[in-house]
N, C-alpha and C positions, 0 to 999 in steps of 0.2 A: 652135793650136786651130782645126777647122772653125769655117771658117763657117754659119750655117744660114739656109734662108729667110726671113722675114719671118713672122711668123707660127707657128714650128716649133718646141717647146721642144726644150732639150740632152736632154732625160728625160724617157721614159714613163710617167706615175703612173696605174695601172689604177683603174676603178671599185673594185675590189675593195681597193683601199687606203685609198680616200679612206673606203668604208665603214667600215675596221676603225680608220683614226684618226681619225677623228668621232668614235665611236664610245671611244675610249681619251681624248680631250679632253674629251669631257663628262667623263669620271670626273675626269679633273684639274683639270678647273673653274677654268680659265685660260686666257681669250680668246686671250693672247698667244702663246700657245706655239705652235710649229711643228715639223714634222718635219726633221730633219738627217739627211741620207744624207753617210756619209764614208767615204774610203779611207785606212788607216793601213798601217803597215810589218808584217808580221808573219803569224799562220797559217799554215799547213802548204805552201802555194801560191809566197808571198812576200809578198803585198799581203793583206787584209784589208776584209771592210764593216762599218760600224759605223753606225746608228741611236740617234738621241737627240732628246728635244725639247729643246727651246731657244726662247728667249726673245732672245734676244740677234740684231740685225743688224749683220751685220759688212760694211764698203766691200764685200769681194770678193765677196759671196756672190752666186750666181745662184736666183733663184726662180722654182719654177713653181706659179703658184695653180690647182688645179683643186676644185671646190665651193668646199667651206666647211674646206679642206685646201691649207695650204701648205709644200711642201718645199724646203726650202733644200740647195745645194751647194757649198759652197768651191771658189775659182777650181784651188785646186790638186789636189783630188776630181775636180772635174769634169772633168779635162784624161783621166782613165781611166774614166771614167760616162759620156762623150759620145756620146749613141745609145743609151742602156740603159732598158732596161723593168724599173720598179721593180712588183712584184705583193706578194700575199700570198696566201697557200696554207693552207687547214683543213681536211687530210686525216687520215685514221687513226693515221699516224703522228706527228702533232702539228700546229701552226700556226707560221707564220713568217713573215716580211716574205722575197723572193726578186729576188732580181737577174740579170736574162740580157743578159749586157753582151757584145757585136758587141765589143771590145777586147781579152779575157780570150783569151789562148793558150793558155791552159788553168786548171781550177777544180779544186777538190779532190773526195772522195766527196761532202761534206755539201751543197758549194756558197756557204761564205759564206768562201771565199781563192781566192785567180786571182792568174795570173803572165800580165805580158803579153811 
């Protein structure tokens, strides 16, 4: 795994995230939860990203607090997120949390599978 400067998160969390999960934690009305970014096995690409909140700290996980929004990454996630800019998009065609990951050798149409 890079190393990174001092100072540098593994992951990009845009203004526009932190608003739309503030924004989705007051409705859940639980200080504790955070946002989970993960990679699993699977979708059309081979790899997969999965968001979730969670409550839960686990040894491995890497955190990047920005506001009043914390997302958490598994050391095993993060080893294919390192460098990634996590956004969220509320266009015409719908809303969705977006991942543009420097790793991904290639994504599918929609964008939520990449093969590295």
């Amino acid at each position: 795994m890079p190393v990174l400067p001092e100072g540098v998160d593994p992951i990009v969390v845009t203004d526009a995230v932190v608003g739309k999960v503030a924004e989705m934690l007051a409705e859940e009305g639980d200080p504790s939860l955070q946002l989970r970014v993960f990679v699993t096995g699977g979708g059309c690409s081979g790899f997969q990203y999965g968001f979730a909140f969670d409550d839960e700290k686990k040894a491995d996980d890497v955190r990047v607090e920005k506001g009043p929004v914390t997302v958490v990454v598994d050391a095993m996630s993060l080893q294919y997120l390192m460098g990634a800019e996590i956004d969220f998009e509320d266009k015409l065609d719908g809303a969705r949390f977006v991942i543009r990951n420097p790793n991904a050798a290639s994504t599918c149409g929609c964008g939520s599978s990449f093969a590295v």
